[in-house]
C-alpha positions in Angstrom: 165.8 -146.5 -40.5 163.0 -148.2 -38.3 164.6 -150.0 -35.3 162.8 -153.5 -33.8 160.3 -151.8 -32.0 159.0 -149.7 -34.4 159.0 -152.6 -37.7 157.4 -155.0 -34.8 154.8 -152.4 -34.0 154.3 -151.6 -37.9 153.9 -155.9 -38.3 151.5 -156.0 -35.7 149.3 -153.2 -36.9 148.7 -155.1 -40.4 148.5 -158.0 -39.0 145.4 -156.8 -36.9 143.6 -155.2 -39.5 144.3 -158.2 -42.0 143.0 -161.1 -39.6 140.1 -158.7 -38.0 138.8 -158.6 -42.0 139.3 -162.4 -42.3 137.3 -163.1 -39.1 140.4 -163.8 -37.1 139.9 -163.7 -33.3 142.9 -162.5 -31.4 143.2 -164.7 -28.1 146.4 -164.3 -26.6 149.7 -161.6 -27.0 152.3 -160.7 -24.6 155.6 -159.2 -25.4 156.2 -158.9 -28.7 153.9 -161.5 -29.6 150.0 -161.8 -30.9 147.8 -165.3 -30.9 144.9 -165.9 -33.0 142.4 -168.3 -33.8 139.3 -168.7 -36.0 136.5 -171.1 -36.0 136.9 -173.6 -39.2 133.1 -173.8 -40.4 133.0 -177.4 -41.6 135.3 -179.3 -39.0 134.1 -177.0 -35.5 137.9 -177.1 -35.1 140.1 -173.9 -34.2 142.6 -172.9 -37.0 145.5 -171.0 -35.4 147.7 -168.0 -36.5 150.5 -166.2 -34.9 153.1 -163.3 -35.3 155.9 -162.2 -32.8 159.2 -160.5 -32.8 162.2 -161.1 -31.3 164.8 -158.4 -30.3 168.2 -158.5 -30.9 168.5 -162.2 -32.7 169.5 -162.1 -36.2 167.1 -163.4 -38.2 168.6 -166.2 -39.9 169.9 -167.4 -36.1 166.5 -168.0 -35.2 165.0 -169.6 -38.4 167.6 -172.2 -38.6 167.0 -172.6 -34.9 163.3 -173.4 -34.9 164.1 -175.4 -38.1 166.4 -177.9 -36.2 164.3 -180.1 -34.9 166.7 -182.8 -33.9 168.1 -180.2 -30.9 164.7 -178.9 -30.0 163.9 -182.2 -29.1 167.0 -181.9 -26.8 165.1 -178.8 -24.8 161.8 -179.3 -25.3 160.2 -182.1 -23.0 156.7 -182.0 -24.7 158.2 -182.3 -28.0 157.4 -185.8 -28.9 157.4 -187.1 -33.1 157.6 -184.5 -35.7 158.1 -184.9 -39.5 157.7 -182.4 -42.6 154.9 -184.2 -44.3 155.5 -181.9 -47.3 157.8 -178.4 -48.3 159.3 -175.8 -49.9 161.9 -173.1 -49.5 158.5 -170.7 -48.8 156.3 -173.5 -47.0 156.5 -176.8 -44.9 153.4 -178.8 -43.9 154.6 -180.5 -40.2 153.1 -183.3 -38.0 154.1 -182.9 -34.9 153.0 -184.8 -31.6 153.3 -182.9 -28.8 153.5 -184.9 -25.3 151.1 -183.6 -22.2 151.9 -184.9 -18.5 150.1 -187.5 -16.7 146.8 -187.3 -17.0 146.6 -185.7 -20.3 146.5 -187.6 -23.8 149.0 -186.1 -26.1 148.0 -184.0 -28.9 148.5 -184.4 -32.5 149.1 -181.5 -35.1 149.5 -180.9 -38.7 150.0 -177.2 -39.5 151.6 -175.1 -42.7 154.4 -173.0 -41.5 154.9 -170.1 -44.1 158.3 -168.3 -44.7 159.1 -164.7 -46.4 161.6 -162.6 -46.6 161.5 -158.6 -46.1 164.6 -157.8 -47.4 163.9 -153.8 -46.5 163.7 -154.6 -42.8 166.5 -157.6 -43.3 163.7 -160.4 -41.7 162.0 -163.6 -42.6 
């Protein structure tokens, strides 16, 4: 049996290869997490990917966390509107605005968040 280390390893491994073949640049990782972004051709905008892994947090715990909104907002200072626009039990398309300080405007977003299951490894 593969402990956290060792399936987080494995995840990051394919995850390289995969986004290195689909011209995926990695920009940013720290513990137990990877950052990636990739130049969108027609807009000149940055389309962004990432993967992490969290010890010792069952993963249903932390889906149903990061799905609940309504308390991140409690939190979360530069979380400002979010909405599902659209979704699934595998996808959700989200706006979400996220509020900068003083100085700054605030920043819209609408991203895909994808979902799967490895029931091997008991994850999402």
């Amino acid at each position: 049996s593969l402990g956290i280390t060792e399936i987080g390893e494995h995840l990051f491994d394919i995850d390289t290869q995969l986004s290195q073949q689909q011209g995926w640049e990695q920009f940013w990782s720290g513990e137990g997490f990877i950052a990636w972004r990739r130049l969108h051709s027609d807009t000149g905008q940055y389309q962004y990917r990432a993967i992490g892994v969290i010890p010792n947090v069952a993963p249903h715990i932390y889906f149903e966390f990061y799905k609940d909104w309504e308390n991140q907002k409690q939190w979360n200072k530069h979380m400002g509107v979010v909405y599902e626009i659209e979704g699934d039990d595998e996808e959700q398309i989200l706006y979400w605005e996220v509020k900068y300080p003083t100085f700054f405007s605030n920043r819209d977003y609408v991203f895909s968040r994808q979902f799967s299951v490895c029931s091997e490894h008991h994850s999402f």
